[in-house]
C-alpha positions, 0 to 999 in steps of 0.5 A: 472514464475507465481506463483500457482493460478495466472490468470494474466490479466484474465478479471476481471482486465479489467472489473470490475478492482480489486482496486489493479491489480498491480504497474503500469506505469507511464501513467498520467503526468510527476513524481513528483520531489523532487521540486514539489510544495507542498500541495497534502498531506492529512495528519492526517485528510481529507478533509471534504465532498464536499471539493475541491482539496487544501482546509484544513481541520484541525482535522477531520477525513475523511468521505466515500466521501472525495474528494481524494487529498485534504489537510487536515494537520492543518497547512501550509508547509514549503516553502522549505518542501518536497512535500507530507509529510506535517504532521498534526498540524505542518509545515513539515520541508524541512529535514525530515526524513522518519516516522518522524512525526512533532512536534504536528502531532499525531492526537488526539483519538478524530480524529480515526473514529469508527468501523462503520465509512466505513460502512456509504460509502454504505448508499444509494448507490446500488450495481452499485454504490459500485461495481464503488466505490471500481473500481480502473479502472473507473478513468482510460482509459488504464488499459490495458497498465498499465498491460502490463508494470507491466509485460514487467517491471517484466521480464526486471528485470529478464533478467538484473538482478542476481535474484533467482526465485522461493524461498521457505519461508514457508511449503505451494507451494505458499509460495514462492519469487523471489529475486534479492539481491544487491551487499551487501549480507547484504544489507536491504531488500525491500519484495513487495506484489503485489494486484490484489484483492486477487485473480489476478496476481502474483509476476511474475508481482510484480517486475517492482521496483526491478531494482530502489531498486538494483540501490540504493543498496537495495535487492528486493523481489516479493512475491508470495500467493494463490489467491481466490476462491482456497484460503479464505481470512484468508488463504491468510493473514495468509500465507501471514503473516507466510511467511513475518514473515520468512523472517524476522526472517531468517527462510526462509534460503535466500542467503542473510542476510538482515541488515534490513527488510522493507515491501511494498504492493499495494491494496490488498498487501498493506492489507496483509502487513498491517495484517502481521504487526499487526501479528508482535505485537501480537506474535514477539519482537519489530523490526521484520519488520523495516517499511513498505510502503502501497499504495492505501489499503483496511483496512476494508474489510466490505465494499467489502462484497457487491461489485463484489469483493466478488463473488470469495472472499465469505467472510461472515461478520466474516471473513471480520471483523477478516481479518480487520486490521483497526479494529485491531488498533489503534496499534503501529506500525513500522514506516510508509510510506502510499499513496495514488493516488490523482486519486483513487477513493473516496472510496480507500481515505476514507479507507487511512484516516481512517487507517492513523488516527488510525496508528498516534493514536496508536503512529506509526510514519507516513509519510502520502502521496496524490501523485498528477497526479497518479492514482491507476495502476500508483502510485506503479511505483513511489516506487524506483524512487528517483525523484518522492515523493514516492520513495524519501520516501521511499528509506530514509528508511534504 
């Protein structure tokens, strides 16, 4: 079932690759297990420019060319600490539980890059050079196969699962979800946004997860928006955000009763969780959302302004910057998992570093991940599967 404006697979996602077509599958090297070795993590601060794969940086924040998957934590992991979740300024411990931020990780105001900070990605650089930079799909050969798994993953959901489709949690058509509740009604409650550059795919697409999350006793849900150019962007945050907020709040009147509510989105899902939370605190009581898990995000949307992405968005230089979260923080926020594909291009790791070092600023407990032999269409099938880093991560969440 494909949710209003949805044009899933259209050519878009096959040529100039929106950053965040949706969760993908696993097509680049074996999942990481719980035992892999550690030291993937670019936590607090990122690696500096040039800077190879496994070298420390300590205290700095990451610049537009940060080589992605490089490891910035101001000390070394444990031996027996969990791979990626080592935190800046302290060893990670081999028990630490989801959000927990060790002892010194904070990073310091001094650390949080200005405004301007992403806006130095594009000096120099013409417009085939921004387009490449913000394409998830010029790391990748098999996009196609990544799509088609997001879709044949979604559908063997459906068929196997107790699932309700088609739920309204808000006033708008496309304010709707596709539910699949664990055995307990009062389970946690897991709500995926799917990307696809805001004006791709669809929730029909965004449910590959929710087998993993009901095998673990967790209720899932794929959400559905209106896509661009039928839709602006402050449209589609802000729907996006009043249907969460729903949810959240019981005001969505599901056939659940969620103990807790945790968020999760991919790219451009990952910037509309992102949005909604910071919505939470400007207008909701503390606890709204229990966390959130952000994969490969886009959080200043300025850059994007001049690639190929904005030929359907049209965001003008307001827009970007109001529908902006990073320019929203430092904020607290509630705990945190934030990933990133050791694949994604230099671009998406700029704008993940920054984000982290603001969140960790404002106060928010942060598990910051650099998930090694993923890319950006790959990491999101990681999410529910308990031996991979991401999913040990996030299903800590309760």
């Amino acid at each position: 079932m494909t949710a209003v404006d949805a044009t899933p697979g259209a050519a878009n996602l096959r040529t100039a690759t929106p950053a965040d077509a949706t969760p993908g599958t696993v097509a680049s090297g074996a999942a990481a297990s719980a035992g892999a070795t550690p030291g993937a993590v670019a936590s607090g601060a990122a690696a500096s420019a040039g800077a190879a794969p496994g070298t420390v940086a300590s205290g700095t924040a990451a610049p537009a060319d940060a080589t992605p998957g490089a490891v910035a934590s101001g000390a070394a992991a444990s031996a027996g600490a969990t791979p990626g979740t080592v935190a800046s300024g302290a060893a990670a411990s081999a028990g630490a539980t989801l959000g927990t931020v060790a002892p010194g990780a904070a990073a310091p105001a001094t650390a949080v890059p200005g405004p301007a900070a992403p806006r130095t990605a594009r000096k120099g650089l013409d417009r085939t050079d921004l387009d490449r930079a913000y394409s998830p799909s010029s790391r990748v050969t098999d996009l196609d196969v990544h799509l088609t798994r997001y879709a044949g993953d979604s559908a063997r959901a459906r068929a196997e699962l107790t699932v309700h489709l088609d739920l309204p949690c808000g006033p708008r058509p496309e304010q709707r979800l596709d539910l699949f509740p664990a055995a307990d009604p009062g389970a946690p409650l897991f709500v995926f946004v799917h990307g696809g550059y805001w004006q791709e795919l669809s929730k029909s697409e965004a449910a590959f997860a929710a087998r993993d999350f009901v095998a673990a006793g967790i209720s899932f849900a794929a959400l559905g928006y209106g896509l661009a150019p039928r839709h602006r962007m402050r449209d589609i945050t802000a729907s996006v955000s009043d249907a969460l907020h729903r949810v959240a709040t019981g005001r969505a009147r599901l056939p659940v009763r969620p103990g807790a509510v945790h968020l999760g989105g991919h790219s451009a899902g990952a910037h509309l969780v992102a949005s909604a939370l910071l919505d939470a605190g400007d207008r909701q009581a503390p606890g709204t959302f229990a966390s959130a898990t952000l994969l490969s995000g886009v959080y200043d949307l300025e850059p994007l302004r001049h690639t190929y992405v904005n030929d359907a968005l049209g965001m003008d230089a307001a827009e970007a910057r109001d529908c902006s979260p990073q320019l929203r923080m430092p904020a607290c926020l509630p705990p945190l998992v934030v990933a990133l594909a050791e694949n994604d291009t230099d671009a998406f790791a700029a704008q993940h570093h920054r984000f982290v070092a603001a969140a960790r600023a404002g106060g928010t407990e942060v598990t910051d991940l650099v998930v090694p032999e993923r890319h950006h269409f790959d990491l999101p099938f990681d999410l529910a599967d308990p031996d991979t880093v991401l999913g040990a991560a996030v299903l800590r969440i309760r």
